[in-house]
C-alpha positions in Angstrom: -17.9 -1.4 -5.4 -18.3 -1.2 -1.6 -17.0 -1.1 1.5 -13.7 0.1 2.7 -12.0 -3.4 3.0 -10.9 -5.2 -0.8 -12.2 -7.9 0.1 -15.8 -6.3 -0.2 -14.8 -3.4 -2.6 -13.5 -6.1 -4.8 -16.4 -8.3 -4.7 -16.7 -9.9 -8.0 -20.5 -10.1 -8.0 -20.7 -6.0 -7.4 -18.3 -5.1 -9.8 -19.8 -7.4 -12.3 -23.0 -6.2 -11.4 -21.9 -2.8 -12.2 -19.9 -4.0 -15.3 -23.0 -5.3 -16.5 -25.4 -2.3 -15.4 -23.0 0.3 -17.7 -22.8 -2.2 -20.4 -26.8 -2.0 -21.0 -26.9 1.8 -20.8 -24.3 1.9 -23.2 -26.2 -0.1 -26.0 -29.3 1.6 -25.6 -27.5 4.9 -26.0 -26.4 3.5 -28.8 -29.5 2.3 -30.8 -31.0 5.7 -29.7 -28.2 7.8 -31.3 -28.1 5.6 -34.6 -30.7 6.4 -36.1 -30.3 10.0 -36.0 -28.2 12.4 -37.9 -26.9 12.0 -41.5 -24.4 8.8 -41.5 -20.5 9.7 -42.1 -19.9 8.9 -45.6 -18.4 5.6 -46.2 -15.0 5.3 -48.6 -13.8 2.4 -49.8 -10.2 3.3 -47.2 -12.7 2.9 -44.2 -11.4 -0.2 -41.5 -14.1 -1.0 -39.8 -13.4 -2.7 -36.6 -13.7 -6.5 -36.6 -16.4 -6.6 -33.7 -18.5 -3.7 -31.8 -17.4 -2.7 -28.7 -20.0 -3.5 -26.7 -20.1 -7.4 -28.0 -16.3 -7.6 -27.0 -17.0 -6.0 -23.8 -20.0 -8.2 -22.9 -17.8 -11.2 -23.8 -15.6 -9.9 -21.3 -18.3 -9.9 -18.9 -19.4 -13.3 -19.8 -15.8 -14.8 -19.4 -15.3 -13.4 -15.7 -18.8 -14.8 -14.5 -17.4 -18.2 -15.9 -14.3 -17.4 -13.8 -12.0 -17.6 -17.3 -9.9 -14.4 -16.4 -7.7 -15.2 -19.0 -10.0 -15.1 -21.9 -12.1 -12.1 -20.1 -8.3 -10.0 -19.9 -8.4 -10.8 -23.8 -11.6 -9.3 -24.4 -11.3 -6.2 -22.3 -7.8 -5.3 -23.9 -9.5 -6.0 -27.5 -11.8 -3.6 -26.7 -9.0 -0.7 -25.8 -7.3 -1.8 -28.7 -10.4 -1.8 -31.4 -11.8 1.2 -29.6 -9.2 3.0 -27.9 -10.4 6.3 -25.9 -14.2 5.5 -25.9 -16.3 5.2 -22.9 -16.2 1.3 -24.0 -12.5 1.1 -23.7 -12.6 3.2 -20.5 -14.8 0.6 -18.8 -12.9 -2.2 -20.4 -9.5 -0.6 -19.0 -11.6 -0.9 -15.3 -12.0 -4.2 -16.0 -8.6 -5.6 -17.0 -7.7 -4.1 -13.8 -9.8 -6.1 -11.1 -9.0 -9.1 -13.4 -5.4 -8.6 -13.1 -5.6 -9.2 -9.9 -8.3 -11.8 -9.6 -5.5 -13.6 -11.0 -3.0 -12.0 -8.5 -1.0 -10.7 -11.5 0.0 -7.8 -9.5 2.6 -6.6 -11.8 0.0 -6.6 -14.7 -2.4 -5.0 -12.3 0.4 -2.1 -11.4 1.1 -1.2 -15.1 -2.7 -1.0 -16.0 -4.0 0.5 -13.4 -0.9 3.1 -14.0 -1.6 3.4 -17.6 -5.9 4.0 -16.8 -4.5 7.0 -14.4 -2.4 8.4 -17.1 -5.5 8.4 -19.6 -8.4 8.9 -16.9 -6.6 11.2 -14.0 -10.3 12.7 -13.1 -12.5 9.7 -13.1 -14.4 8.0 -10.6 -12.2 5.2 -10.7 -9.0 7.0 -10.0 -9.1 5.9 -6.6 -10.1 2.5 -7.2 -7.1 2.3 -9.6 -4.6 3.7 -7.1 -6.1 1.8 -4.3 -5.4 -1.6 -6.5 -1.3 -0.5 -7.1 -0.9 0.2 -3.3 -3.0 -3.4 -2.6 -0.6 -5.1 -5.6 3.1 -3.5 -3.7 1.0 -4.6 -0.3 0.2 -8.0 -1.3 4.1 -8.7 -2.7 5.1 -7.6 0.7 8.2 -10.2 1.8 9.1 -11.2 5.8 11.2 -8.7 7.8 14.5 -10.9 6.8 14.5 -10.4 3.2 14.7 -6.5 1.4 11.6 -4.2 2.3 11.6 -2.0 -1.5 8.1 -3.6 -1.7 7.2 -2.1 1.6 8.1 1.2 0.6 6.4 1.5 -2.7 3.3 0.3 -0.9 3.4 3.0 1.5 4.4 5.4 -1.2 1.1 4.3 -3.4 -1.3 4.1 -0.6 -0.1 7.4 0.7 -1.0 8.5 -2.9 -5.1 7.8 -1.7 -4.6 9.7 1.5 -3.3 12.7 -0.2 -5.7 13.0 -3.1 -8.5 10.9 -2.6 -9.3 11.5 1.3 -12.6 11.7 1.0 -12.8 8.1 -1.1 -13.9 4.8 0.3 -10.6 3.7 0.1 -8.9 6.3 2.3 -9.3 4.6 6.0 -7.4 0.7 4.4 -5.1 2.6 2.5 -4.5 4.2 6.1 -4.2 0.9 7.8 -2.0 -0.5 5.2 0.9 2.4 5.6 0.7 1.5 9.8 1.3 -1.9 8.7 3.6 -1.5 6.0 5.9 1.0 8.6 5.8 -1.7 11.3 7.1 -3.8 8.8 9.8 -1.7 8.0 10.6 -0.7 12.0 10.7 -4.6 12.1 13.5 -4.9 9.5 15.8 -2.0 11.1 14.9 -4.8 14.4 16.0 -7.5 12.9 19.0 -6.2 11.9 19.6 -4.6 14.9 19.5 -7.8 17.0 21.8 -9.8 14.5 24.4 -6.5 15.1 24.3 -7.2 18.6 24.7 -10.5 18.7 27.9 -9.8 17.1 28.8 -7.6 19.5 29.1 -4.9 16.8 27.4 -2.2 19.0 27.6 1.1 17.3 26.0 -0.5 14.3 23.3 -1.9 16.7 23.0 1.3 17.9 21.9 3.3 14.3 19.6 0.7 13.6 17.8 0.8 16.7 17.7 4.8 16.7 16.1 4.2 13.2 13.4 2.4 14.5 13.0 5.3 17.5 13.2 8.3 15.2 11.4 6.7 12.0 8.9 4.8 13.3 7.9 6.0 16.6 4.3 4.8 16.1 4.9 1.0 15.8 4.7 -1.8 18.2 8.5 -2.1 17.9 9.5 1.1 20.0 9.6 0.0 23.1 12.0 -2.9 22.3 14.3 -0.4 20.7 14.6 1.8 23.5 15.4 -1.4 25.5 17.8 -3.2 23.2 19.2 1.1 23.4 19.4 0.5 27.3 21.5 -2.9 26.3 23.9 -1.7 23.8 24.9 2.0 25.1 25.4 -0.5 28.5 27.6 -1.8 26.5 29.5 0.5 25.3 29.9 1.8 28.9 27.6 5.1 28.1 25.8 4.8 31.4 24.1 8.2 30.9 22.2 7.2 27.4 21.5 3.9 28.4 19.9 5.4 31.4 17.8 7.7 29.2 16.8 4.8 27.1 15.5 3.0 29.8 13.9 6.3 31.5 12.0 7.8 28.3 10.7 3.9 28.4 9.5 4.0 31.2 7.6 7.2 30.8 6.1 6.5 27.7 5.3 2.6 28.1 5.4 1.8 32.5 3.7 -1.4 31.5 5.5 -2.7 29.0 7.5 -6.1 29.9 10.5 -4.4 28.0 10.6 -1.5 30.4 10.8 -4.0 32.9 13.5 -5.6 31.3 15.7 -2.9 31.1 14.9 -1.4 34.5 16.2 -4.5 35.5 19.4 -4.2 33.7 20.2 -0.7 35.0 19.4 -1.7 38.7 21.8 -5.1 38.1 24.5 -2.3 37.2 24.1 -0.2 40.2 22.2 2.4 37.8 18.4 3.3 38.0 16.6 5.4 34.8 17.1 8.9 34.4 16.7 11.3 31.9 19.5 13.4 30.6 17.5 16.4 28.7 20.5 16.9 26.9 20.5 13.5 25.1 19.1 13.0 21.8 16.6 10.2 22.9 15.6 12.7 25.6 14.9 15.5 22.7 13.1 13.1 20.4 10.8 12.2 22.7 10.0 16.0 23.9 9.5 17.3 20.3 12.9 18.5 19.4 15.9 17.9 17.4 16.9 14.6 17.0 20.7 15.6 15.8 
């Protein structure tokens, strides 16, 4: 697996590649160690295992080159279940994973990649494993109208990499994919936001805007909070925040065509921007309390 992006860490021809890489070194350590040593005893209460690991892994191999992901999940999970805790099983589990969600089964992808960290916490595929439940929640994501619990547990599993797996290939998306999963989230609080005041319903405009300034300060959606801010505390005739809005905008973003806007709005009211230091947009901005 390379590459920080999935769609080259996820390549099915390097993964394969490296599937089928193991899978050799595995057999020959296995006709190496066979012939030495005296053999367990064999009872008559022995089960021996209806195929060898390494033939049900290879047919797993052989099924996801074909593109049958189906038959190759079948084969990997055999293996776990014929041969559960081997290294066999371990590389099977890796498997069933980037299956999973070859066949955008995310949810199947979630639990085994959960269930391979609970087993494996210290191997070289923990990352990879994390990194495929924050891509899964990612991928699920819904638009900005509908409930954003997918967006959350995205963030919450790709903030998992960045915590404890900085250093891993994985770390920069995982990054990128919390930005994007927050501006989602700062564009729900919008959304709702607008519909409030459309309604006229300002106060409630007004918390779900200040989410958006507090929470998510870093997203593209800030500067149309501190405007639609301007709008509603004009509104509810509180000249001095809605002047502070429309000030703290205009320091932190002169271009933007929303500080325009509201400059516009104050100046049609007889007001221009200023910043009351006492306000809590004013003490956001600066670095302190936000009560």
């Amino acid at each position: 697996m390379s590459g920080l992006a999935l769609r080259r860490s996820l390549e099915a021809c390097g993964i394969l590649a490296r599937a089928v890489a193991a899978s050799a070194l595995l057999v020959l350590a296995a006709c190496n160690s066979s012939g030495s040593g005296d053999s367990p005893e064999i009872t008559t209460d022995a089960v021996e295992p209806e195929r060898p690991a390494g033939e049900l892994y290879n047919q797993g191999l052989a099924f996801m080159q074909e593109g049958n992901l189906r038959r190759a999940i079948q084969s990997f999970e055999e293996v776990d279940r014929q041969h559960p805790y081997s290294e066999w099983a371990q590389r099977a589990h890796v498997m069933m994973m980037f299956a999973h969600f070859r066949d955008q089964d995310y949810e199947q992808t979630i639990q085994t990649a959960r269930r391979y960290l609970a087993l494996y916490p210290s191997s070289e595929d923990a990352a990879y494993a994390q990194y495929l439940i924050g891509e899964s929640y990612f991928r699920q994501i819904p638009d900005i109208t509908r409930d954003q619990e997918t967006s959350i547990r995205a963030i919450q599993a790709m903030q998992e990499i960045v915590n404890n797996y900085p250093d891993s290939e994985y770390a920069a998306d995982a990054q990128n994919k919390i930005n994007a999963a927050r501006d989602q989230l700062a564009g729900r609080e919008m959304q709702v936001g607008r519909y409030y005041q459309e309604r006229r319903e300002y106060i409630a405009a007004v918390n779900r805007f200040r989410v958006v300034v507090t929470d998510y300060q870093t997203t593209r959606h800030v500067e149309e909070a501190l405007l639609r801010l301007t709008e509603t505390y004009l509104a509810l005739g509180l000249a001095s925040e809605a002047q502070t809005a429309g000030a703290v905008l205009g320091h932190n973003f002169p271009n933007s065509e929303w500080y325009v806007d509201a400059l516009a709005l104050l100046q049609g009211g007889g007001l221009q921007p200023a910043e009351d230091r006492g306000s809590w947009i004013s003490r956001l901005f600066r670095g302190g309390s936000n009560a």
